[in-house]
C-alpha positions in Angstrom: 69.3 39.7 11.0 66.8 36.9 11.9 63.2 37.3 11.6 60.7 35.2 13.8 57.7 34.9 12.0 54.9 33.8 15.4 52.4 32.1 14.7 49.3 32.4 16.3 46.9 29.2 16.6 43.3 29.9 17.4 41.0 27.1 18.5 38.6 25.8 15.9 34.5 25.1 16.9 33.2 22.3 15.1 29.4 22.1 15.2 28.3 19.0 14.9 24.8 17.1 15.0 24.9 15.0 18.0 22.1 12.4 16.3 22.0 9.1 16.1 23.5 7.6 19.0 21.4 5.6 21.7 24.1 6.6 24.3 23.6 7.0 28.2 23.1 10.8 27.4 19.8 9.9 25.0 18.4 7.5 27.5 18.5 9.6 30.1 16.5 11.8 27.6 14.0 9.4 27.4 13.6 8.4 31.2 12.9 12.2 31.4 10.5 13.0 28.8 9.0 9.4 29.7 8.4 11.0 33.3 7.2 14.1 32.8 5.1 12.3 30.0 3.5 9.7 32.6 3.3 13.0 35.2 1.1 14.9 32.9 -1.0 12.0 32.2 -2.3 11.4 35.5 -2.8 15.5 35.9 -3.1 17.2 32.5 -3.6 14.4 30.5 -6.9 13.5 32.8 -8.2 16.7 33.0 -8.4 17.5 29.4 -10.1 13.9 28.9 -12.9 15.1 31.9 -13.1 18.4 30.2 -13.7 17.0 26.3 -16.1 14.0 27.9 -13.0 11.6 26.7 -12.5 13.3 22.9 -9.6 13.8 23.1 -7.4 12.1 25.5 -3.7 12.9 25.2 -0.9 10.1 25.5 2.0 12.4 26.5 4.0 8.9 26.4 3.4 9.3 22.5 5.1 12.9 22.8 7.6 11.7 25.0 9.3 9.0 22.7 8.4 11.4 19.6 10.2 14.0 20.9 13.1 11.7 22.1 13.3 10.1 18.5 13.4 13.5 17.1 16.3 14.6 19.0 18.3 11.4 19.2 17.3 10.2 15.5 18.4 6.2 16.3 17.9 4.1 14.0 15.2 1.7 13.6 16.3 -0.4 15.7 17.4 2.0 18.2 13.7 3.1 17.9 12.3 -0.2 18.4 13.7 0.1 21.6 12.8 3.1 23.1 9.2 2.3 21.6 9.0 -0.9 24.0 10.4 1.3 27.2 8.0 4.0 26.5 5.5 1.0 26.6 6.8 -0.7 29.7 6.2 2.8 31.1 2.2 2.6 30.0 2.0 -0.6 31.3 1.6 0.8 34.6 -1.2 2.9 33.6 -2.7 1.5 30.8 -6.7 -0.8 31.4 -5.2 -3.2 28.5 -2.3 -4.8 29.3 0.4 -5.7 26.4 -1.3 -4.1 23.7 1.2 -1.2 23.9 4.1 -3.1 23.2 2.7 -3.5 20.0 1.6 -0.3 19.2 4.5 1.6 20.8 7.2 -0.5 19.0 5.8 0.0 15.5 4.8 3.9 16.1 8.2 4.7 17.5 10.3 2.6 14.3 7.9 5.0 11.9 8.8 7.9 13.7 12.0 7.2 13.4 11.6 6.8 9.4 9.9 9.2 9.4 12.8 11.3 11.6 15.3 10.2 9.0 14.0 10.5 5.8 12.5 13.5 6.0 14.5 16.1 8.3 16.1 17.7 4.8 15.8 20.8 3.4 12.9 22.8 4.2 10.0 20.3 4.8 12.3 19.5 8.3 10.5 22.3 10.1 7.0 20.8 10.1 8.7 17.1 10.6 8.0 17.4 14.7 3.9 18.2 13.9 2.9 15.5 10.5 5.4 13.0 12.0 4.1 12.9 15.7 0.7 13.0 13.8 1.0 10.3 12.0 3.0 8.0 14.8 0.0 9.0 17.0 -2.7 8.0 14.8 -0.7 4.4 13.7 -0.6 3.7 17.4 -4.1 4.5 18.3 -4.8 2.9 15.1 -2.8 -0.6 16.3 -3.9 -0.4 19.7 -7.9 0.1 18.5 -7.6 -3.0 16.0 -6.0 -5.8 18.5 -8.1 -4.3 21.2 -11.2 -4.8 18.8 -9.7 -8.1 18.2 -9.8 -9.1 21.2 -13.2 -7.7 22.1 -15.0 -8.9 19.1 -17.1 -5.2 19.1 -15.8 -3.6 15.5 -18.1 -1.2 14.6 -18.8 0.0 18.3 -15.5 0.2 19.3 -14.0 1.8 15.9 -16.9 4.6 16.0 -15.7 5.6 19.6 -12.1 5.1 19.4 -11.3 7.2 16.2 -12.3 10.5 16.7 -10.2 9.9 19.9 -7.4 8.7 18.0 -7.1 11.6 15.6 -8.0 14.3 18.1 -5.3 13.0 20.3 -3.2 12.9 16.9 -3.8 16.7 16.9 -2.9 17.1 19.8 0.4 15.3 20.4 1.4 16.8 17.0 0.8 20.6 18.6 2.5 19.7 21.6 5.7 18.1 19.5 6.2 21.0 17.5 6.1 23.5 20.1 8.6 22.0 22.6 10.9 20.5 19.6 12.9 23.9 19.0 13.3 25.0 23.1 14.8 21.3 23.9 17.1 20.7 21.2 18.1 25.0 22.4 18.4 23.9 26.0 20.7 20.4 24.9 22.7 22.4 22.7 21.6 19.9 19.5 20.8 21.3 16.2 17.4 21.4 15.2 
């Protein structure tokens, strides 16, 4: 008498972390985040600046690429790049041409240090808030110093800028953090 022995085959699910690619898919991302970034400028963005008498003025630019960066985690490079489209972006909005090319591409490279040294363990959670943070501040902070470069008014223009500059470091890092979890949920990308 024969015996059959079947065998039954189940398919496997392997979950993997879809990070570090600058594909089509993380660009498209980007040129969404970048628009409803540069949509909420010109609505949100101005009316909180009316409302705090220009305190705090949020660059939801700076949110988009953070937020990009966290998802995608590129590297450096990669970074570099999406730093100088996020810029190109401001460029149409912005009263000081250029200086965001500058300020974007190093903010978005730290972020993206920032992104990969430090999204470990448990001090990944608060990643999205001090790393937005930070990026914002280093860009308002690059931004502030060629501007007063190019001005020649230090002290005048440091004393207004920098209370900006933090406040809208608050605010960006607020605004990361709470919309970090639901995208990565809603593109199926581990958090």
């Amino acid at each position: 008498m024969a015996t059959t022995t079947a065998s039954t085959q189940q398919a496997r699910t392997v979950n993997v972390a879809d990070h570090g690619k600058l594909d089509v898919r993380s660009l498209v991302l980007l040129a969404v985040l970048l628009a409803a970034g540069f949509i909420l400028n010109f609505t949100v963005g101005k009316a909180i600046s009316s409302l705090t008498a220009g305190i705090i003025s949020p660059e939801f630019i700076i949110s988009a690429f953070c937020l990009t960066i966290l998802v995608v985690r590129p590297s450096v490079p990669q970074a570099l790049v999406i730093g100088l489209i996020s810029a190109a972006v401001i460029q149409i909005t912005t009263t000081s041409p250029f200086i965001d090319f500058a300020a974007e591409g190093v903010a978005a490279m730290l972020m993206a240090v920032i992104v990969r040294t430090a999204m470990r363990g448990n001090a990944k959670r608060f990643v999205p808030a001090i790393g937005t943070f930070i990026t914002t501040v280093v860009s308002g902070c690059i931004f502030m110093v060629i501007k007063m470069a190019m001005l020649g008014v230090v002290a005048q223009l440091a004393a207004a800028m920098l209370p900006v500059v933090f406040a809208t470091g608050v605010f960006n890092a607020i605004l990361v953090q709470a919309l970090y979890v639901p995208i990565c949920k809603a593109l199926k990308v581990e958090a």
